[in-house]
Every structure is written in structure tokens, then in C-alpha cells.
N, CA, C and O atoms as a Tinker XYZ file with bonds, in Angstrom:
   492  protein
     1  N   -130.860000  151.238000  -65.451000    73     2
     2  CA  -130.429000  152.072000  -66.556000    64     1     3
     3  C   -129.565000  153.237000  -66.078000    63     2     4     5
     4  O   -128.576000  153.604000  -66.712000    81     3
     5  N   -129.949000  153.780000  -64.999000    73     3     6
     6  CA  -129.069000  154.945000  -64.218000    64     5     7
     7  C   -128.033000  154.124000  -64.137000    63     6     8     9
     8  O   -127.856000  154.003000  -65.349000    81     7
     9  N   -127.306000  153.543000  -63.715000    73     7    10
    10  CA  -125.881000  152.717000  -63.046000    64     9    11
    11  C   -125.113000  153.158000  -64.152000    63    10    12    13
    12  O   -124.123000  153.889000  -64.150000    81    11
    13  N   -125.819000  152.508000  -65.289000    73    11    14
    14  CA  -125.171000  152.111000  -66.829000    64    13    15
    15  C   -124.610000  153.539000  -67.195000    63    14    16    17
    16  O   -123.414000  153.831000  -67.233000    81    15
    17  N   -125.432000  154.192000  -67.400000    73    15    18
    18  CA  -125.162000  156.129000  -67.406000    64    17    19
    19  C   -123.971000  156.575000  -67.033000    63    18    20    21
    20  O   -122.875000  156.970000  -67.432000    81    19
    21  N   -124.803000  156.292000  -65.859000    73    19    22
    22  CA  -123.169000  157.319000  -64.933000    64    21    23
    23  C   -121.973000  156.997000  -64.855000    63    22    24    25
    24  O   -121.085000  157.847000  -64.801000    81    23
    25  N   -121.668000  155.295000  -64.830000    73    23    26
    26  CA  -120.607000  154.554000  -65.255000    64    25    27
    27  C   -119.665000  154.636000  -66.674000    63    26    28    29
    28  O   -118.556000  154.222000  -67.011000    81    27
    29  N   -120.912000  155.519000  -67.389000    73    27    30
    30  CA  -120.092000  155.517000  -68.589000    64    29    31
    31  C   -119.766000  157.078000  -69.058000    63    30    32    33
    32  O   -118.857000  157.366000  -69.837000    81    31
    33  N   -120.601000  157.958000  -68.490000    73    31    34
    34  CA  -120.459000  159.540000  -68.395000    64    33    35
    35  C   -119.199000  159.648000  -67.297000    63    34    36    37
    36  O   -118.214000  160.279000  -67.681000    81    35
    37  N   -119.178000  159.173000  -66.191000    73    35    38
    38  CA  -118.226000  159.812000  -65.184000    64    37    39
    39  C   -116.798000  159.833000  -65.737000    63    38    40    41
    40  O   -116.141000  160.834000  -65.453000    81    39
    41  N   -116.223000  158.903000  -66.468000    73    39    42
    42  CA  -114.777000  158.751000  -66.660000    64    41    43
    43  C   -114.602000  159.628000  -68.273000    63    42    44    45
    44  O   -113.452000  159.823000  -68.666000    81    43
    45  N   -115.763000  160.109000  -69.122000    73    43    46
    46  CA  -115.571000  161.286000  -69.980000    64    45    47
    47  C   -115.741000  162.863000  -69.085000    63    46    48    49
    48  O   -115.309000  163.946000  -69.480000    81    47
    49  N   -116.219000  162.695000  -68.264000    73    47    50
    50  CA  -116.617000  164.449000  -67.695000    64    49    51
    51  C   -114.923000  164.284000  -66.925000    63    50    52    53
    52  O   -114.327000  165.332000  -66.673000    81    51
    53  N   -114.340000  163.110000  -66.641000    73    51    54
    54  CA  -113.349000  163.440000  -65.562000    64    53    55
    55  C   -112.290000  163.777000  -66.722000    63    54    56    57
    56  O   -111.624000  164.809000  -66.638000    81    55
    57  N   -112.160000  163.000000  -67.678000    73    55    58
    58  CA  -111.191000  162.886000  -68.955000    64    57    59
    59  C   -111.170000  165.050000  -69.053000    63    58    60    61
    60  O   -110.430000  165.964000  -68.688000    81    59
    61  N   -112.395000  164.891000  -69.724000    73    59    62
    62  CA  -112.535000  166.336000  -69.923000    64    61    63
    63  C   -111.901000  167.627000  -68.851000    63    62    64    65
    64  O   -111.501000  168.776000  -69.033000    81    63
    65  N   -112.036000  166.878000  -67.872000    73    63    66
    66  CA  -111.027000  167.733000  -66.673000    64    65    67
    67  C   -109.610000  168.130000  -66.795000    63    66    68    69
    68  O   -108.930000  169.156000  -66.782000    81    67
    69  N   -109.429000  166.452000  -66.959000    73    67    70
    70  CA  -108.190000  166.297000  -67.584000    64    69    71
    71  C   -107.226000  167.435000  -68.454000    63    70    72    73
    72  O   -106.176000  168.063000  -68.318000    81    71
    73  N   -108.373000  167.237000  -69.468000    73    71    74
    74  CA  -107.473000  168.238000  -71.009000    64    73    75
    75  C   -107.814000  169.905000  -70.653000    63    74    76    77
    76  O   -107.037000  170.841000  -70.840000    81    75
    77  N   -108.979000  169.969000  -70.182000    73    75    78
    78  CA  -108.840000  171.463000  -69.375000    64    77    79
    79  C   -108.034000  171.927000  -68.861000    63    78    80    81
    80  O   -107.668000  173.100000  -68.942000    81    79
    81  N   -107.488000  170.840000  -68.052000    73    79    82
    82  CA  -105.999000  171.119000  -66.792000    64    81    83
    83  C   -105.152000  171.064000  -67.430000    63    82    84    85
    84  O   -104.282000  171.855000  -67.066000    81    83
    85  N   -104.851000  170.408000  -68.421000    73    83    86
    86  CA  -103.775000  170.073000  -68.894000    64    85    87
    87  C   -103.705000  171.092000  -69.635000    63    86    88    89
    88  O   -102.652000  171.722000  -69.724000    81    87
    89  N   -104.827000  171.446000  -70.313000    73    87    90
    90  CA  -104.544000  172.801000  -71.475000    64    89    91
    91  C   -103.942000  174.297000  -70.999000    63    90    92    93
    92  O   -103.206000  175.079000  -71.601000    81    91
    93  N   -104.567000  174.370000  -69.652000    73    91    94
    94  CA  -104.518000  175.731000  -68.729000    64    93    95
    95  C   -102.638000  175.156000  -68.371000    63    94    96    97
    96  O   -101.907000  176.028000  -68.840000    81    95
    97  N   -102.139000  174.480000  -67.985000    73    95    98
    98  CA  -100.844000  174.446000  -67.630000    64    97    99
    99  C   -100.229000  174.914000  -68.798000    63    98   100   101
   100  O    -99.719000  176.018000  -68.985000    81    99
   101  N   -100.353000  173.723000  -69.761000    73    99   102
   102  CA   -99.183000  173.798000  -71.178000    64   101   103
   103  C    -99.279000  175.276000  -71.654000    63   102   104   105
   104  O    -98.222000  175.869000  -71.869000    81   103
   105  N   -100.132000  175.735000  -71.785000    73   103   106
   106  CA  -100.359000  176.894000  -72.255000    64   105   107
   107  C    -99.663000  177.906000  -71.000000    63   106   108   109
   108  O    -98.996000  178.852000  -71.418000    81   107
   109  N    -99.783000  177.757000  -69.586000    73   107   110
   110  CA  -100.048000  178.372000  -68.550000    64   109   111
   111  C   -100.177000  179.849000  -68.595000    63   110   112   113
   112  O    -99.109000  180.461000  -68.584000    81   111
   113  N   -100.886000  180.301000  -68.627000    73   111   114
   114  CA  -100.904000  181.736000  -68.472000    64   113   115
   115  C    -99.881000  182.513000  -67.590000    63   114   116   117
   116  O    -99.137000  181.679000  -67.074000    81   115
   117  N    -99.505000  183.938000  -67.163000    73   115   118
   118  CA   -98.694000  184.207000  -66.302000    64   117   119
   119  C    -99.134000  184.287000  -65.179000    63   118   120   121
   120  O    -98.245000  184.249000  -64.328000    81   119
   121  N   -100.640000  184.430000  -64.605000    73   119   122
   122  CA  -100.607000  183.739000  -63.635000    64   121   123
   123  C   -100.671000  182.180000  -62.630000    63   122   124   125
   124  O   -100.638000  181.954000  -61.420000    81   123
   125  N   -100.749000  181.548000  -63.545000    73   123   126
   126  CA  -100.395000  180.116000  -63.104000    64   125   127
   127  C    -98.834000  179.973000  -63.270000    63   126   128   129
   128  O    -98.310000  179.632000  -62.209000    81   127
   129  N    -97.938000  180.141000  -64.321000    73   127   130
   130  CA   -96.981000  180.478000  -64.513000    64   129   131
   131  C    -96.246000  180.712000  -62.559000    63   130   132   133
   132  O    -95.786000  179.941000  -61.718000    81   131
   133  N    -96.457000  181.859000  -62.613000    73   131   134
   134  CA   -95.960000  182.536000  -61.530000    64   133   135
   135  C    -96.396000  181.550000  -60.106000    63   134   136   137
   136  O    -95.661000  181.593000  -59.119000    81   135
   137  N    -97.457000  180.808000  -60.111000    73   135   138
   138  CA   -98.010000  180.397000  -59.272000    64   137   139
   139  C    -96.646000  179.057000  -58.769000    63   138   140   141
   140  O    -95.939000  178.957000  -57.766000    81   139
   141  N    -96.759000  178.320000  -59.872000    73   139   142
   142  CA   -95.641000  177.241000  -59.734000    64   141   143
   143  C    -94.223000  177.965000  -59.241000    63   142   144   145
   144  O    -93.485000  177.321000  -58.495000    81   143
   145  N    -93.861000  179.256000  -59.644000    73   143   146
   146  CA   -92.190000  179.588000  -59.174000    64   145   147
   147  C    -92.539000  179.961000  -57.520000    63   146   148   149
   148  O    -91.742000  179.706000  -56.617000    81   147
   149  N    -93.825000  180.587000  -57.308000    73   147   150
   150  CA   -93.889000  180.696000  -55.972000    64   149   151
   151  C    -93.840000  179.448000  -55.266000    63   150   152   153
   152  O    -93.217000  179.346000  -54.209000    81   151
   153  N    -94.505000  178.424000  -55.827000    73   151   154
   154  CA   -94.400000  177.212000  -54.787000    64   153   155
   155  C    -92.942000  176.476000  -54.961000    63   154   156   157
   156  O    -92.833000  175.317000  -54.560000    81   155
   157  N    -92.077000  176.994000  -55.422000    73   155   158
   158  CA   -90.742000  176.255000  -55.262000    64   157   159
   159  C    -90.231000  175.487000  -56.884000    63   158   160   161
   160  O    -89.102000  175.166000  -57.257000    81   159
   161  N    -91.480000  175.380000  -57.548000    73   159   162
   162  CA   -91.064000  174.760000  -58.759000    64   161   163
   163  C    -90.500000  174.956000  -59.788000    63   162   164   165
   164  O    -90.951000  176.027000  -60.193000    81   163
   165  N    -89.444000  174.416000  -60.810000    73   163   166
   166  CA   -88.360000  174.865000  -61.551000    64   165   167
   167  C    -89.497000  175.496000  -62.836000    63   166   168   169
   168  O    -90.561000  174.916000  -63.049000    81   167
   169  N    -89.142000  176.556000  -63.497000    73   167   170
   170  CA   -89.978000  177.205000  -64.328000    64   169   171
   171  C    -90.286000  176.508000  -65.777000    63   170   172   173
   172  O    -90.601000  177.120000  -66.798000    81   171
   173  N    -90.120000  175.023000  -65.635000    73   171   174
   174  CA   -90.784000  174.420000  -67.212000    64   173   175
   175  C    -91.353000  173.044000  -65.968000    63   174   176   177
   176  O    -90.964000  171.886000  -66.113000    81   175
   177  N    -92.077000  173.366000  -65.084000    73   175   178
   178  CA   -92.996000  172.233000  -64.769000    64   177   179
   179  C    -93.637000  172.282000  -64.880000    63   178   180   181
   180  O    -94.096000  171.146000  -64.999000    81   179
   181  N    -94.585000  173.232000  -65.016000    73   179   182
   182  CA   -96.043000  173.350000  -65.510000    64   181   183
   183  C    -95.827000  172.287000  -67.023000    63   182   184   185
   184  O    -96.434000  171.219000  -66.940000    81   183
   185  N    -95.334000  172.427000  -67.840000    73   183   186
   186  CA   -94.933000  171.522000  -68.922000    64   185   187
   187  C    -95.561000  169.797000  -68.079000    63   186   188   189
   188  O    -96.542000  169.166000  -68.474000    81   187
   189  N    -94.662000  169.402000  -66.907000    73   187   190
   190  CA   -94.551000  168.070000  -66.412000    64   189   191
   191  C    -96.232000  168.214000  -65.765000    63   190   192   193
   192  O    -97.102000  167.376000  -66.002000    81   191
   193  N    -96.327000  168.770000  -65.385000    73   191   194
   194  CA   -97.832000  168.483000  -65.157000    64   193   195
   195  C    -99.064000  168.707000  -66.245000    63   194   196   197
   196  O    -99.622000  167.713000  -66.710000    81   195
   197  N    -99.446000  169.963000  -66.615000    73   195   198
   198  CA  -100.279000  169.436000  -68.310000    64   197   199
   199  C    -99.791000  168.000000  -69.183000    63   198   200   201
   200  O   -100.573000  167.322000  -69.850000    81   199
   201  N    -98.412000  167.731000  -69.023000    73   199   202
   202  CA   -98.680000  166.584000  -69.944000    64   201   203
   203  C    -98.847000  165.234000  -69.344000    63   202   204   205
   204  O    -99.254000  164.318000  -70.059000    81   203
   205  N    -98.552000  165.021000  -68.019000    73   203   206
   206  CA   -99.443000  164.027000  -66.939000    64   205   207
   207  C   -101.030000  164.174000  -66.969000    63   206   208   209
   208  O   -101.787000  163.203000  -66.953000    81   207
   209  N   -101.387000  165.321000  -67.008000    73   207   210
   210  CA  -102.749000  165.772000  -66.974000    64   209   211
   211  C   -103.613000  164.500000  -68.387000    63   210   212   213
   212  O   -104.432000  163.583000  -68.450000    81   211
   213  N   -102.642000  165.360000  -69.315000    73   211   214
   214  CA  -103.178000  165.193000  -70.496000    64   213   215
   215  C   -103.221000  163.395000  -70.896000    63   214   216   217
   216  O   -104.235000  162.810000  -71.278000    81   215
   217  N   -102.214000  162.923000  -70.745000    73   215   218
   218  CA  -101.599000  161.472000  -70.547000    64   217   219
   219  C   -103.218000  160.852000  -69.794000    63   218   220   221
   220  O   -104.025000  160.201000  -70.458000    81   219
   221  N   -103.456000  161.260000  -68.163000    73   219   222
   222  CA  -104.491000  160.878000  -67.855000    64   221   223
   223  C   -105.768000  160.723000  -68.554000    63   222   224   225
   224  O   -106.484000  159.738000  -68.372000    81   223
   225  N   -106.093000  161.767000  -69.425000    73   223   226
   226  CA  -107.373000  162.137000  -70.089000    64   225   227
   227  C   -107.151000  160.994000  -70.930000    63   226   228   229
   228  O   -108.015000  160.118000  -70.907000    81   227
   229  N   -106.110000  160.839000  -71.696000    73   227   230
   230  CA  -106.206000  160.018000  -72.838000    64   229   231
   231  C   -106.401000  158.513000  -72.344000    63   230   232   233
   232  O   -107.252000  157.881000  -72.969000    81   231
   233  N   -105.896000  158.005000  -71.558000    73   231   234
   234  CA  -105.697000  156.901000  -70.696000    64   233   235
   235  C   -107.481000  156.771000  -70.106000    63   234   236   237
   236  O   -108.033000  155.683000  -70.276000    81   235
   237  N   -108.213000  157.828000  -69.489000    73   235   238
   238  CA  -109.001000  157.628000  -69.139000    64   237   239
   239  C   -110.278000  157.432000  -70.030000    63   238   240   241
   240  O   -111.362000  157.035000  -69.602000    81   239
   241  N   -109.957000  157.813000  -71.516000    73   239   242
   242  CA  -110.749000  157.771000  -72.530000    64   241   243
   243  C   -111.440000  156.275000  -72.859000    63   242   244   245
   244  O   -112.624000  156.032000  -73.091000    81   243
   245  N   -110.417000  155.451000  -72.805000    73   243   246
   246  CA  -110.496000  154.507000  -73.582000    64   245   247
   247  C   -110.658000  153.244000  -72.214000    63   246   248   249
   248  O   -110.144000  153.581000  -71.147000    81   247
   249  N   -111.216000  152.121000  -72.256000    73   247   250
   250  CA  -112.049000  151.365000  -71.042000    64   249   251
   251  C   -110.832000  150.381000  -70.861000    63   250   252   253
   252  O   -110.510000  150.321000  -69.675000    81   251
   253  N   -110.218000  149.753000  -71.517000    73   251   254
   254  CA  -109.113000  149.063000  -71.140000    64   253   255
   255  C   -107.961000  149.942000  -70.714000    63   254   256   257
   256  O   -107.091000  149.335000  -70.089000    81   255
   257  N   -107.769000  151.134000  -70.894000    73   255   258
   258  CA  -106.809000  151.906000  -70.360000    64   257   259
   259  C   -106.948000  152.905000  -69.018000    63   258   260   261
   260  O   -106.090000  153.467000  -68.336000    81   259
   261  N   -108.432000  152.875000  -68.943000    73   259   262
   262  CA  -109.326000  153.602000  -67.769000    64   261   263
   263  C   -108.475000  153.332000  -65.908000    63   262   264   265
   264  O   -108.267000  154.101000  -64.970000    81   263
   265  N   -108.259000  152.123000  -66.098000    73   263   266
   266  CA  -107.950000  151.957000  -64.723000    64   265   267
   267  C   -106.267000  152.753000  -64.469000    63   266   268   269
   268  O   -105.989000  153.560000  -63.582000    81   267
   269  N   -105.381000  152.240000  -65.504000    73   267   270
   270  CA  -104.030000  153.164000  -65.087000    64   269   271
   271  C   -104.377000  154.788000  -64.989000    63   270   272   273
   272  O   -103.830000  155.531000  -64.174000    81   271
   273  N   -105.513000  155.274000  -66.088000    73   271   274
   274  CA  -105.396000  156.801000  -65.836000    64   273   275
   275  C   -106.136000  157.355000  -65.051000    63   274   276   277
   276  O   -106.166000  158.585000  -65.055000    81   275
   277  N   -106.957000  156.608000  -64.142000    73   275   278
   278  CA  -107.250000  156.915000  -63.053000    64   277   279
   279  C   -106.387000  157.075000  -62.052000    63   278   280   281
   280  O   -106.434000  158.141000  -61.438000    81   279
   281  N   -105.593000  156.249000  -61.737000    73   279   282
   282  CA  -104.361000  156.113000  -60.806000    64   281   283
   283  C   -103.223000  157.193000  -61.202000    63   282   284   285
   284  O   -102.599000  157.778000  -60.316000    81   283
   285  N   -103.005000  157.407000  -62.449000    73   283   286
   286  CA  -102.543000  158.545000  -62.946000    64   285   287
   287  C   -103.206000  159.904000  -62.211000    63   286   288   289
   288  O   -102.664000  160.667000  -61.411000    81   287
   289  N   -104.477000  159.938000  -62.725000    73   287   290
   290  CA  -105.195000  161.342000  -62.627000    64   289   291
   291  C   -105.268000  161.569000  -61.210000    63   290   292   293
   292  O   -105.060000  162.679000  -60.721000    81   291
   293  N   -105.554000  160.564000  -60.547000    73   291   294
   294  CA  -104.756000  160.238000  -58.764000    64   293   295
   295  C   -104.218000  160.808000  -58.328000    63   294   296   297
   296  O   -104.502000  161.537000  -57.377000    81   295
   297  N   -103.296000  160.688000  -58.838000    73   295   298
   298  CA  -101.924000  160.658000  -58.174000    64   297   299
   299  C   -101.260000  162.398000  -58.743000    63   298   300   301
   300  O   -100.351000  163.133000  -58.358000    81   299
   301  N   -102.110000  162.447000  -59.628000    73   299   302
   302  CA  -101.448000  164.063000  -59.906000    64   301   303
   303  C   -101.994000  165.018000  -59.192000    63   302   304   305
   304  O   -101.407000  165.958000  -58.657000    81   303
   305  N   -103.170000  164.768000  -59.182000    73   303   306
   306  CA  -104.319000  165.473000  -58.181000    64   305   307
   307  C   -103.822000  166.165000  -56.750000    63   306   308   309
   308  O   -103.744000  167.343000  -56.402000    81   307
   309  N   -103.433000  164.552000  -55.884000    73   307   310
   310  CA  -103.283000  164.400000  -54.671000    64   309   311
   311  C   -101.776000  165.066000  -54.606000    63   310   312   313
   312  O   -101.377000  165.205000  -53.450000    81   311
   313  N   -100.907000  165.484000  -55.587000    73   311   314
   314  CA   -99.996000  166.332000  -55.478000    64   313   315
   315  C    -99.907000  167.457000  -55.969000    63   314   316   317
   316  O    -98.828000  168.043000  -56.056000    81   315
   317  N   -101.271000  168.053000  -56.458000    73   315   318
   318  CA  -101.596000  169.645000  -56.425000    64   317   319
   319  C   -102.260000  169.477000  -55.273000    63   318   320   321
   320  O   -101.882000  170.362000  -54.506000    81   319
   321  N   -103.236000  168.634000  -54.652000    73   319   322
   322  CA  -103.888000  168.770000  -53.109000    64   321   323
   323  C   -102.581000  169.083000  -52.057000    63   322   324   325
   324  O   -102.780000  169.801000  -51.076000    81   323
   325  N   -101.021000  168.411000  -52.359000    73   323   326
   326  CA   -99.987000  168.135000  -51.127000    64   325   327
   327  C    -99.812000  169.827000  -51.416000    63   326   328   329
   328  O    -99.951000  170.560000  -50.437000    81   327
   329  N    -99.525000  170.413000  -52.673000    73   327   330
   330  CA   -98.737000  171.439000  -52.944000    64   329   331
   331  C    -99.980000  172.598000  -52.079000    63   330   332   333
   332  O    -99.988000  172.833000  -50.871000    81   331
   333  N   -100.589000  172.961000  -52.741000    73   331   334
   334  CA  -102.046000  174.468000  -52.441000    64   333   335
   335  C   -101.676000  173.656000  -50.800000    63   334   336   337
   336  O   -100.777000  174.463000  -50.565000    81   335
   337  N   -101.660000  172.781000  -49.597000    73   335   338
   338  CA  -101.921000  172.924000  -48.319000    64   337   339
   339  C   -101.010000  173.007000  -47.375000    63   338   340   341
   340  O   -101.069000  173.425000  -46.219000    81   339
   341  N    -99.774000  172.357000  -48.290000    73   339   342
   342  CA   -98.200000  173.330000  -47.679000    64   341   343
   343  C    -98.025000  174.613000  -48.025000    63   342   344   345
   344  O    -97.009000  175.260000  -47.771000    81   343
   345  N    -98.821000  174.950000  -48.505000    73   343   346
   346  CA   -98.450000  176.889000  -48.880000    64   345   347
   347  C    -99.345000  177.347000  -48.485000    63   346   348   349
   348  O    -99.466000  178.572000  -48.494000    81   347
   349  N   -100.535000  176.328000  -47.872000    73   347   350
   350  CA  -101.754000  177.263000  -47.040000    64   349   351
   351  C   -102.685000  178.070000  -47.924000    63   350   352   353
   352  O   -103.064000  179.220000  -47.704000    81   351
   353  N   -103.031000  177.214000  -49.071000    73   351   354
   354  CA  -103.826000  177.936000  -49.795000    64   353   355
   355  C   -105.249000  176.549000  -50.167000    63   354   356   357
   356  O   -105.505000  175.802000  -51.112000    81   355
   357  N   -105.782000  176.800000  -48.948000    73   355   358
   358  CA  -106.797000  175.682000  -48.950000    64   357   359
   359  C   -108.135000  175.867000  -49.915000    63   358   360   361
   360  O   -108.913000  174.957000  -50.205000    81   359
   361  N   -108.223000  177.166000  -50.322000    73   359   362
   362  CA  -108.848000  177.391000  -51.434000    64   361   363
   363  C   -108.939000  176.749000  -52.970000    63   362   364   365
   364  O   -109.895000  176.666000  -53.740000    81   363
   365  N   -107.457000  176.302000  -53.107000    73   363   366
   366  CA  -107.101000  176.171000  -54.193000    64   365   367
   367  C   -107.417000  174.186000  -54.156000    63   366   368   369
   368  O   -107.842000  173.499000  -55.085000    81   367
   369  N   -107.068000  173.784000  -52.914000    73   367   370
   370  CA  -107.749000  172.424000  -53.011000    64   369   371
   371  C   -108.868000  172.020000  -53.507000    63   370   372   373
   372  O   -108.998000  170.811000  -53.698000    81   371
   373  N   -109.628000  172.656000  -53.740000    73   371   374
   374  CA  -111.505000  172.077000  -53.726000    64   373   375
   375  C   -110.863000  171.027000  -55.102000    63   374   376   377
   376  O   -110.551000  169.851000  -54.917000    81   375
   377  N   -110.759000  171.709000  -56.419000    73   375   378
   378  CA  -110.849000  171.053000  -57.835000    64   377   379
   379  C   -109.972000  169.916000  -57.122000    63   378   380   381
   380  O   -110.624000  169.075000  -56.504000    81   379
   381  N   -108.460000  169.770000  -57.131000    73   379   382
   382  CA  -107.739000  168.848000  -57.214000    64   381   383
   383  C   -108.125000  167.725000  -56.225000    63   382   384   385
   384  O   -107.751000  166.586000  -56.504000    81   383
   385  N   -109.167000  168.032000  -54.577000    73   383   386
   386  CA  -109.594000  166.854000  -54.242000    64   385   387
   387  C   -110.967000  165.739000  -54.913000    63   386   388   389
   388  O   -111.250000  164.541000  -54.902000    81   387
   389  N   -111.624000  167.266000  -55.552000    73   387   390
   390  CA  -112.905000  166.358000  -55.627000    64   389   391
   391  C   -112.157000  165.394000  -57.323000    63   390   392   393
   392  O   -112.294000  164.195000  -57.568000    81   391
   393  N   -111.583000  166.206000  -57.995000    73   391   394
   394  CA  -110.907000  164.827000  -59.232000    64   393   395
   395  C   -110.088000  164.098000  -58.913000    63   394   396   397
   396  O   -109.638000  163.560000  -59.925000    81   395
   397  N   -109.329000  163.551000  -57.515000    73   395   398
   398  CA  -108.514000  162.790000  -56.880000    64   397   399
   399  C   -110.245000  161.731000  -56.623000    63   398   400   401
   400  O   -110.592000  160.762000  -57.298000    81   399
   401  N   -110.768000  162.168000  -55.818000    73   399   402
   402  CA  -111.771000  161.259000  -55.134000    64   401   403
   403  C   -112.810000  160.821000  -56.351000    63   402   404   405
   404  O   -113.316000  159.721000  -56.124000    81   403
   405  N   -113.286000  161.498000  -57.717000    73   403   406
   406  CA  -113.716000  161.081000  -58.837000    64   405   407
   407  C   -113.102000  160.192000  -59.239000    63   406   408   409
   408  O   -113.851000  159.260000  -59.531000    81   407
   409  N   -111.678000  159.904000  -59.482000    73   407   410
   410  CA  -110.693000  159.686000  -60.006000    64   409   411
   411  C   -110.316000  158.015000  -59.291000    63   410   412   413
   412  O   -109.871000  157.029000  -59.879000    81   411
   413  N   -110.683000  158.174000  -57.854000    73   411   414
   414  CA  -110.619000  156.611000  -57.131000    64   413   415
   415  C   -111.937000  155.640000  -57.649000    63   414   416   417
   416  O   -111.955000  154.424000  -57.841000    81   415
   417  N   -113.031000  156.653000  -57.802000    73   415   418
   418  CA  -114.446000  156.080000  -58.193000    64   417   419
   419  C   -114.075000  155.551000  -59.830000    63   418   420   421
   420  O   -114.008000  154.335000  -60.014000    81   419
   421  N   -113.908000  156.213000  -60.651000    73   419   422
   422  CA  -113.471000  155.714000  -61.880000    64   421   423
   423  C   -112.649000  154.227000  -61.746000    63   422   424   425
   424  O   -112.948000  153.097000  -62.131000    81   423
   425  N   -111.559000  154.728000  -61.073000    73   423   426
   426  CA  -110.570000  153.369000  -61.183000    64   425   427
   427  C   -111.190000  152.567000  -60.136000    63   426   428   429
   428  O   -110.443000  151.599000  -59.994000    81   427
   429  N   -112.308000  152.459000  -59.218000    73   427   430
   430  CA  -113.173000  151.458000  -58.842000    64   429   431
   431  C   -113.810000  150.321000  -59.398000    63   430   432   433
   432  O   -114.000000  149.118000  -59.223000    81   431
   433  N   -114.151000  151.688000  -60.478000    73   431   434
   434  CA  -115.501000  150.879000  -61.289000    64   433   435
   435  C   -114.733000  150.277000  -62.279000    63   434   436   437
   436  O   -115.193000  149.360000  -62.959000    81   435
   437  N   -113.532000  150.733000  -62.435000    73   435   438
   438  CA  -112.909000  150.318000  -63.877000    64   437   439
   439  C   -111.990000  148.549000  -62.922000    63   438   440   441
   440  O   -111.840000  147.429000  -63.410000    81   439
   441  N   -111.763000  148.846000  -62.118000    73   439   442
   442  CA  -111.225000  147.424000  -61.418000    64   441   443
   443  C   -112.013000  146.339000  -61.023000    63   442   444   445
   444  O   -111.544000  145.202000  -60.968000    81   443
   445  N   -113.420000  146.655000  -60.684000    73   443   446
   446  CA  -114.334000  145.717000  -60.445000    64   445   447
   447  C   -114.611000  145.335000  -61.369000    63   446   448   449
   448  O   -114.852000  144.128000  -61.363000    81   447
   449  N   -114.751000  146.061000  -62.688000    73   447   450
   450  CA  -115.369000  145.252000  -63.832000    64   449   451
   451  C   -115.060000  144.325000  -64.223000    63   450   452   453
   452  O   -115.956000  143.585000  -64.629000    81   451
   453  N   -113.744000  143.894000  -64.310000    73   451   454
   454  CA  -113.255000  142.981000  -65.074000    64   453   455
   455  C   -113.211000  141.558000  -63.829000    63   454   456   457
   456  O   -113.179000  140.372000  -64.156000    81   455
   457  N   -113.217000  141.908000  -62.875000    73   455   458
   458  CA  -113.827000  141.521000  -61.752000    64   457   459
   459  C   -115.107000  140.756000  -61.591000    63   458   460   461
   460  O   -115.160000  139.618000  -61.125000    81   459
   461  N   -115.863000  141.270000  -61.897000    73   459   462
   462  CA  -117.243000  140.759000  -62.173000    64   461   463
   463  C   -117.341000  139.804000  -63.087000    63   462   464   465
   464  O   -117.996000  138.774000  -62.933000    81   463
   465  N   -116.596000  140.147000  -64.235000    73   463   466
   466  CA  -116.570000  139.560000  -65.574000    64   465   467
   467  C   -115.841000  138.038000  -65.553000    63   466   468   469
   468  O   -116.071000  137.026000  -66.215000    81   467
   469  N   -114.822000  138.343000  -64.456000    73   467   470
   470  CA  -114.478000  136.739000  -64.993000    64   469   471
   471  C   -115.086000  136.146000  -63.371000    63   470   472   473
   472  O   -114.593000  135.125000  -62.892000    81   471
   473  N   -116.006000  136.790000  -62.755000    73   471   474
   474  CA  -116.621000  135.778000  -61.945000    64   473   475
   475  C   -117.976000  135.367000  -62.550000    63   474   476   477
   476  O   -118.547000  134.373000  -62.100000    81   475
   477  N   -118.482000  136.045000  -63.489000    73   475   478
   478  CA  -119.098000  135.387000  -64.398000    64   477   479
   479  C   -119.113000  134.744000  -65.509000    63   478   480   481
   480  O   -120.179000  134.419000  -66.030000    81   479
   481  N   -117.836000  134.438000  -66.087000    73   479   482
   482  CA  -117.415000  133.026000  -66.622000    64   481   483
   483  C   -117.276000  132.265000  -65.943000    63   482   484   485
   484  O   -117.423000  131.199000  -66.541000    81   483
   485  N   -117.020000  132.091000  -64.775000    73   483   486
   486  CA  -116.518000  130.911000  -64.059000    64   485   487
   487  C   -118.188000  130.422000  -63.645000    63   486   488   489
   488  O   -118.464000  129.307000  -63.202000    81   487
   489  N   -118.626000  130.904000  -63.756000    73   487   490
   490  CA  -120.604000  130.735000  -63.068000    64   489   491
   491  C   -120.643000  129.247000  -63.929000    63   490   492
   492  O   -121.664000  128.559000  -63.928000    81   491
């Protein structure tokens, strides 16, 4: 009964990450704002990332769409992880690795399933 749980809680708590992140960009306050022009980025990317963010959440909502927005939520992650450790701000890594590495577990579970599934038709 635990398996079943967590398999089905983990990819809403990550979703929910998602629209958090995504909300804190689109919106960005001036200090996140400012954060992106310091790291080199043109001043409407915060825009390109909340709505990748957000894209992920929605993608990760739904179980047939789970596996691309994992790879999505991936892949955005692991390039706020590239950005905070070329500017030497290893602080700022913690969130963006541990929802990169949530984010492989999701699209695990979401790739094996269907996996499982047609090795049990073929039974």
C-alpha cells in the first residue's frame, strides 16, 4: 500500500514545485529579477523559465503526460543547478538538485510503468 502512495503523491508535491517556481519567476520579484541580469541573462528570461516551469507542472499532472514533464522539469532544474555553480553560489543549488533528482524518480516510475504493463499482457 506504501509503494501505491508515494508513486502517486511524489509527481503532485513535485508538480506543486513546479507552479511555485514558476509563479516566483513570472511574477519575479526584484530580487530574483536582478538575480538573472547578474548571471548574464537578457531581462525577460525569467518569463522563459516560469513558463518551462509551469509547462512541467502541467505535464507532470496528468499520468500519460508525466514522463515528458519530468524530463522537462529535468532539464530546467539541471540548468539552474549549471547556472548558481558557475557563479559560485552553491547555496542556491540545494532546491534545483534535489527537483532534478525527484524529477529522474518521477520519470522512472512513469517509464517503467507502461513497461510493466505490456509485459503483463504478453504473460
Amino acid at each position: 500500500m506504501s509503494k501505491i502512495y508515494w508513486r502517486q503523491v511524489l509527481p503532485w508535491v513535485l508538480a506543486v514545485f513546479f507552479v511555485v517556481g514558476s509563479l516566483s519567476n513570472i511574477v519575479a520579484p526584484r530580487s530574483i529579477f536582478e538575480e538573472y541580469l547578474k548571471w548574464g541573462y537578457p531581462h525577460w528570461f525569467h518569463f522563459v523559465t516560469g513558463s518551462l516551469e509551469l509547462m512541467a507542472a502541467i505535464l507532470l499532472a496528468r499520468a500519460r503526460t508525466r514522463l515528458g514533464g519530468s524530463a522537462l522539469g529535468c532539464t530546467v532544474m539541471l540548468a539552474a543547478l549549471a547556472t548558481v555553480t558557475v557563479h559560485g553560489e552553491y547555496g542556491h543549488g540545494v532546491a534545483p538538485l534535489v527537483a532534478a533528482i525527484l524529477s529522474i524518480v518521477v520519470g522512472w516510475i512513469a517509464w517503467r510503468k507502461p513497461l510493466a504493463a505490456g509485459s503483463m499482457a504478453r504473460a
